[in-house]
Every structure is written in C-alpha cells, then in structure tokens.
Residue frames as a rotation matrix with the C-alpha (Angstrom) as fourth column:
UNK 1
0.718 -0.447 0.533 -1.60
0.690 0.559 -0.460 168.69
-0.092 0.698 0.710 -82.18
UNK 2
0.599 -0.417 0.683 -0.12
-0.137 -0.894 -0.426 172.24
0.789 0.162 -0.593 -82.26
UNK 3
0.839 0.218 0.498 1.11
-0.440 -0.266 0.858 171.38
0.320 -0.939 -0.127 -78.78
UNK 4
0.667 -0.312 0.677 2.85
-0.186 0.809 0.557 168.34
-0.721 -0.497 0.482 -79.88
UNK 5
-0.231 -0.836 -0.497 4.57
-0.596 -0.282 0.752 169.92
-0.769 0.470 -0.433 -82.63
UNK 6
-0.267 0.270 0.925 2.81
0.625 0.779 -0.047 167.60
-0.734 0.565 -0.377 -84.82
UNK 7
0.236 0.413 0.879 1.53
0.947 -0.302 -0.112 170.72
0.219 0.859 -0.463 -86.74
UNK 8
-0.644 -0.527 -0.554 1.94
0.672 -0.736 -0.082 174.44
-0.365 -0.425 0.828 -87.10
UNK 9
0.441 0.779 0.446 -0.42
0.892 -0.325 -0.314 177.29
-0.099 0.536 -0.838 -88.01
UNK 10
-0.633 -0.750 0.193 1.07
0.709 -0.461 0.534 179.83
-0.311 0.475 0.823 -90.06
UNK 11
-0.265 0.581 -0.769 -0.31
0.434 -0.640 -0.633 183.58
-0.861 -0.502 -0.083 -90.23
UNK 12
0.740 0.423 0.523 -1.91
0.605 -0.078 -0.792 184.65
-0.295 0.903 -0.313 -93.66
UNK 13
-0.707 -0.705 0.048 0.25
0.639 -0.609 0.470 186.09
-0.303 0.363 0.881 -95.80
UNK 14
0.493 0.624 -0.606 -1.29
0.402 -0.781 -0.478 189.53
-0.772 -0.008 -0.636 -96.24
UNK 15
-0.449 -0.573 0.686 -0.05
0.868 -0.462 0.182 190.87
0.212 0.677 0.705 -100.07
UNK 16
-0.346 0.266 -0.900 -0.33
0.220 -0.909 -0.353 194.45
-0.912 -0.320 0.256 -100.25
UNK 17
0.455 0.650 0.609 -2.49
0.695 0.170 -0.699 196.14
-0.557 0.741 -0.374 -102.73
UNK 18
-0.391 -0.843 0.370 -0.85
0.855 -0.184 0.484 196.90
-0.341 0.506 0.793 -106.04
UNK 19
-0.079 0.602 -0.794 -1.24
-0.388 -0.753 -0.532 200.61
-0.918 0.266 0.293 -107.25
UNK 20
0.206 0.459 0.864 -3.15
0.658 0.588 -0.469 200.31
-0.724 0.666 -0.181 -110.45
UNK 21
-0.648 -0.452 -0.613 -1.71
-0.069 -0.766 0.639 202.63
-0.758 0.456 0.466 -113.48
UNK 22
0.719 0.684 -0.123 -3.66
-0.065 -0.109 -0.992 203.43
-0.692 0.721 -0.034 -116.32
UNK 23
0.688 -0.214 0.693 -1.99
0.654 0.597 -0.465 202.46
-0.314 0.774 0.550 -119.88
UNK 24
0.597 -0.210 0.774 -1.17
0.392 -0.766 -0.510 205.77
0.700 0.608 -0.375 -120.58
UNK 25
0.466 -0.811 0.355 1.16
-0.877 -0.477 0.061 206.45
0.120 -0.339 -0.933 -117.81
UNK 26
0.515 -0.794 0.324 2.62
-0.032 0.360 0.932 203.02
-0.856 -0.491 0.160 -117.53
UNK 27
0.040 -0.664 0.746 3.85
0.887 0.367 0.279 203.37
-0.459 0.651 0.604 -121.22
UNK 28
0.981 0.075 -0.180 3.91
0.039 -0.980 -0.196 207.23
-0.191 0.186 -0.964 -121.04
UNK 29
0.698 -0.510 -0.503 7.19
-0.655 -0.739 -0.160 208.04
-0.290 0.441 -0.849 -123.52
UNK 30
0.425 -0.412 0.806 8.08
-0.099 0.864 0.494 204.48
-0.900 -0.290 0.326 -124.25
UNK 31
0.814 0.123 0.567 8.33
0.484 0.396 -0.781 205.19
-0.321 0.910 0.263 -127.86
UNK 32
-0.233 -0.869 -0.437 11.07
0.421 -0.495 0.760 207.87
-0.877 -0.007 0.481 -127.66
UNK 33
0.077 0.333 0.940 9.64
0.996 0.016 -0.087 209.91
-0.044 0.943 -0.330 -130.47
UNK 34
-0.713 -0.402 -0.575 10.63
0.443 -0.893 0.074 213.03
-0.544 -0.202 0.815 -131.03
UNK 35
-0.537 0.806 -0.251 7.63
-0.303 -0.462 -0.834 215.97
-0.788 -0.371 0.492 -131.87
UNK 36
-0.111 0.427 -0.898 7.33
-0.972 -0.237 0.007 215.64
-0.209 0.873 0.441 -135.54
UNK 37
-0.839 -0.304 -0.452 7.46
-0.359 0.933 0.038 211.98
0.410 0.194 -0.891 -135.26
UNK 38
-0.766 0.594 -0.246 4.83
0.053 -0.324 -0.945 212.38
-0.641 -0.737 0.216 -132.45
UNK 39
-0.257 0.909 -0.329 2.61
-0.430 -0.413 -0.803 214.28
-0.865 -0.065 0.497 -134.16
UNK 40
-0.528 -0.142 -0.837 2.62
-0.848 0.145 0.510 212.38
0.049 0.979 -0.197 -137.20
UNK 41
-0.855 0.268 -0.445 1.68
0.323 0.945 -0.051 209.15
0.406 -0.187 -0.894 -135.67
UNK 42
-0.399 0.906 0.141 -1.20
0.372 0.301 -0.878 210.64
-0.838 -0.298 -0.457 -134.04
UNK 43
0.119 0.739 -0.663 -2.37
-0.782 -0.342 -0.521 211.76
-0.612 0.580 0.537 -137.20
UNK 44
-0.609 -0.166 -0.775 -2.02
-0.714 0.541 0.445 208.54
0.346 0.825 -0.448 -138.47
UNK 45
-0.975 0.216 -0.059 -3.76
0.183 0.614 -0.768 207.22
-0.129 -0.759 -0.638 -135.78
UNK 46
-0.747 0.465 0.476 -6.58
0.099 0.785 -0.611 209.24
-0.658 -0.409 -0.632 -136.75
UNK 47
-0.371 0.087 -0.925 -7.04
-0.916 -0.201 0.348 208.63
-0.156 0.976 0.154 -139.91
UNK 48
-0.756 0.023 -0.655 -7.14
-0.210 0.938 0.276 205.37
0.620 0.346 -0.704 -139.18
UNK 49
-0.706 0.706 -0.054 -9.75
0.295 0.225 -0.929 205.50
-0.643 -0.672 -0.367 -136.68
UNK 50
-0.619 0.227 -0.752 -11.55
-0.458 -0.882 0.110 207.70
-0.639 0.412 0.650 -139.27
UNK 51
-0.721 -0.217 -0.658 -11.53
-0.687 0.346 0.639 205.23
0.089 0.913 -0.398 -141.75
UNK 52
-0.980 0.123 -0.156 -13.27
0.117 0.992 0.047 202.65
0.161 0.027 -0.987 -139.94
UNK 53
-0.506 0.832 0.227 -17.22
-0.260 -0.398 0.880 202.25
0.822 0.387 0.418 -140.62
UNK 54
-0.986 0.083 0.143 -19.08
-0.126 0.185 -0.975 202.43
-0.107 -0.979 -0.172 -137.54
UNK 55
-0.061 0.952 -0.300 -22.67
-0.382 0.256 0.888 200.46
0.922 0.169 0.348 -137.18
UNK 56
-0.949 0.179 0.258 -24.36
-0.146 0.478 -0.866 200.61
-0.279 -0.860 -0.427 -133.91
UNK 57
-0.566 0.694 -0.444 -27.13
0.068 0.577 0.814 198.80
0.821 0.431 -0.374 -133.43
C-alpha cells in the first residue's frame, strides 16, 4: 500500500525531555521585594505556619 502511495508511514515524533525546575527557582524573585519586605513576609509566613495545630495520627 506504501508502494502505491495509498499510505505513508511517518517517523515518531520524538519530544525531548523537559528540564524539570523545582518551585523555588522557577519563581525565584518573582515578587520583587526588597529586604525588609522580604524578611517580613517570611516572618509572617512563620507565624502562620506556627499557628496551625498539628495532629498526627
């Protein structure tokens, strides 16, 4: 069939493997915060982790 042009086989498309980033560097400085802004938020951050009551079971 290939012979007679009736059909055609077409070579896999081969994707290339993407590089995986971790969170923290693809949205490393996304916030534009200058230091004291910075540090503020993470100390708001954890406080708020702080806050929250942890029960493992």
């Amino acid at each position: 069939m290939e012979f007679l042009k009736l059909i055609r086989f077409q070579m896999p498309v081969v994707k290339e493997k993407k590089q995986t980033l971790k969170l923290s560097q693809k949205f490393a400085g996304a916030l534009r915060l200058s230091d004291e802004q910075y540090e503020d938020f993470q100390t708001a951050l954890k406080t708020g982790r702080d806050e929250w009551e942890r029960t493992i079971y």
